[in-house]
C-alpha positions in Angstrom: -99.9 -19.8 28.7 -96.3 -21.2 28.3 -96.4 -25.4 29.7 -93.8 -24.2 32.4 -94.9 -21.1 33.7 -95.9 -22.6 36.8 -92.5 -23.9 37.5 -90.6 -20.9 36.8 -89.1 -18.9 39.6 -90.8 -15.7 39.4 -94.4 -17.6 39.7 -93.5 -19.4 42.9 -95.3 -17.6 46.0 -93.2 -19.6 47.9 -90.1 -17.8 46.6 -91.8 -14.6 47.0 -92.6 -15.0 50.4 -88.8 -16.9 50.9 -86.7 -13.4 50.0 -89.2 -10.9 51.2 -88.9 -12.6 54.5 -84.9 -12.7 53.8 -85.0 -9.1 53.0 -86.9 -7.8 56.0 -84.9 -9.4 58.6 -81.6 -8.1 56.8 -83.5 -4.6 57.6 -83.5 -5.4 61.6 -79.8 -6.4 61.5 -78.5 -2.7 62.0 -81.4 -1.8 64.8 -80.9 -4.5 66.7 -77.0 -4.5 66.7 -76.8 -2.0 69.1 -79.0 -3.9 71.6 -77.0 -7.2 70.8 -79.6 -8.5 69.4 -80.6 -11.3 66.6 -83.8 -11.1 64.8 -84.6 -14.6 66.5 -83.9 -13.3 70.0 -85.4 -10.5 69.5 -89.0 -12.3 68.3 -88.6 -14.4 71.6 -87.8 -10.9 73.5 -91.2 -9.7 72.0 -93.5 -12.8 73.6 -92.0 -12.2 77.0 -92.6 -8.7 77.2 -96.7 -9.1 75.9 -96.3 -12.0 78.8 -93.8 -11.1 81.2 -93.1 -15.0 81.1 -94.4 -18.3 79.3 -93.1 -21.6 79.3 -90.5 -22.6 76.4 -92.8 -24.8 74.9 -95.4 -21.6 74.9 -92.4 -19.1 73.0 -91.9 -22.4 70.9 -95.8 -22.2 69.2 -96.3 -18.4 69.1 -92.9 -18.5 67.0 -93.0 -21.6 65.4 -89.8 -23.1 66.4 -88.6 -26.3 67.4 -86.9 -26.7 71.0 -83.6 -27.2 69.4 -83.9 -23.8 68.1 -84.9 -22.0 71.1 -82.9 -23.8 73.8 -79.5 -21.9 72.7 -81.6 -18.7 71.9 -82.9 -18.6 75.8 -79.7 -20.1 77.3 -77.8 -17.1 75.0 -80.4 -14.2 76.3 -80.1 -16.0 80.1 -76.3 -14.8 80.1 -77.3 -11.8 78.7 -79.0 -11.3 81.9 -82.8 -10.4 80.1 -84.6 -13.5 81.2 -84.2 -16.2 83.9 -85.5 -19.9 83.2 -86.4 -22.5 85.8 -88.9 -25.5 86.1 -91.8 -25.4 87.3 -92.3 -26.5 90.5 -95.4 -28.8 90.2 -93.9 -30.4 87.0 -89.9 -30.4 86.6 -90.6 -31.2 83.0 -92.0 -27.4 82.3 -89.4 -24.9 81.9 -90.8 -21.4 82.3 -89.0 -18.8 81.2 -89.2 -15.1 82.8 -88.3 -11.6 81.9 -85.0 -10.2 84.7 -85.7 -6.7 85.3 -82.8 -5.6 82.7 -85.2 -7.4 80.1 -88.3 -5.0 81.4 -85.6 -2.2 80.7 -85.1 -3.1 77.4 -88.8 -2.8 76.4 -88.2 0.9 76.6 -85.4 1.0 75.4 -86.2 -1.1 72.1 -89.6 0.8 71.1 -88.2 2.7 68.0 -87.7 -0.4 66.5 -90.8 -0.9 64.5 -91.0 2.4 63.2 -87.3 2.0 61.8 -88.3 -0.9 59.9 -91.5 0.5 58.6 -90.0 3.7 57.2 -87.1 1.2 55.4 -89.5 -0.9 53.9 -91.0 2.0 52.4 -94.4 1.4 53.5 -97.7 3.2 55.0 -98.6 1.8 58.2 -101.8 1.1 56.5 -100.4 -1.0 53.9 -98.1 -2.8 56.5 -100.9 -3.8 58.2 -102.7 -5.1 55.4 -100.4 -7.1 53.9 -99.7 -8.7 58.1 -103.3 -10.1 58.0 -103.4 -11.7 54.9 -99.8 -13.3 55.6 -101.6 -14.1 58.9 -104.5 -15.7 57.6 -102.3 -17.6 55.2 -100.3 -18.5 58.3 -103.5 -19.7 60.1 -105.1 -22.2 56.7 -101.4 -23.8 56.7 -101.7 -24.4 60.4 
């Protein structure tokens, strides 16, 4: 073994993990265009519809973003008419965010989605799920 093969790019998990992730969310750029949209809306689009509505701090740990990142997202989806926010009423400090019924609509609409992306990446669903549970458990031992 070479002294620098652990510092060389094509070693690096990190990197690996860096432009696979790159990659795949290039792939949702042309499904999602015609629903308007991003890959980061649509992530916060897919908690509300499991929950129908959560508070932002609640989208903010099942997607791993900051409030500064997910403020402009839900104010951006708010004028596009899918979700409505308000506080809550027995603590002003809670904003709860809420699915509008053209968000509801959407869910059906949206459905083909997955599928698209798992026929691009040239996967078996089997396969797709593997690799999602050991990215997940690697999620859950840097957690």
């Amino acid at each position: 073994m070479e002294k620098y093969d652990n510092i060389k790019l094509d070693n690096q998990l990190c990197f690996s993990l860096y432009a696979a992730s790159r990659e795949v969310i290039k792939l949702y750029k042309p499904c999602l265009d015609k629903y308007n949209l991003t890959y980061t809306q649509y992530i916060a689009m897919l908690v509300l519809w499991e929950d129908e509505k959560s508070t932002v701090k609640g989208i903010g740990n099942r997607l791993h973003l900051d409030s500064g990142t997910l403020t402009p997202l839900l104010k951006k989806l708010e004028n596009m008419e899918l979700i409505k926010r308000y506080r809550d009423e027995n603590d002003d400090r809670v904003v709860i965010v809420e699915l509008t019924e053209k968000g509801r609509e959407l869910k059906e609409e949206i459905l083909g989605v997955p599928g698209q992306i798992l026929c691009k990446v040239k996967m078996t669903k089997e396969e797709a799920i593997e690799l999602k549970e050991s990215l997940d458990e690697l999620l859950k031992n840097l957690e």
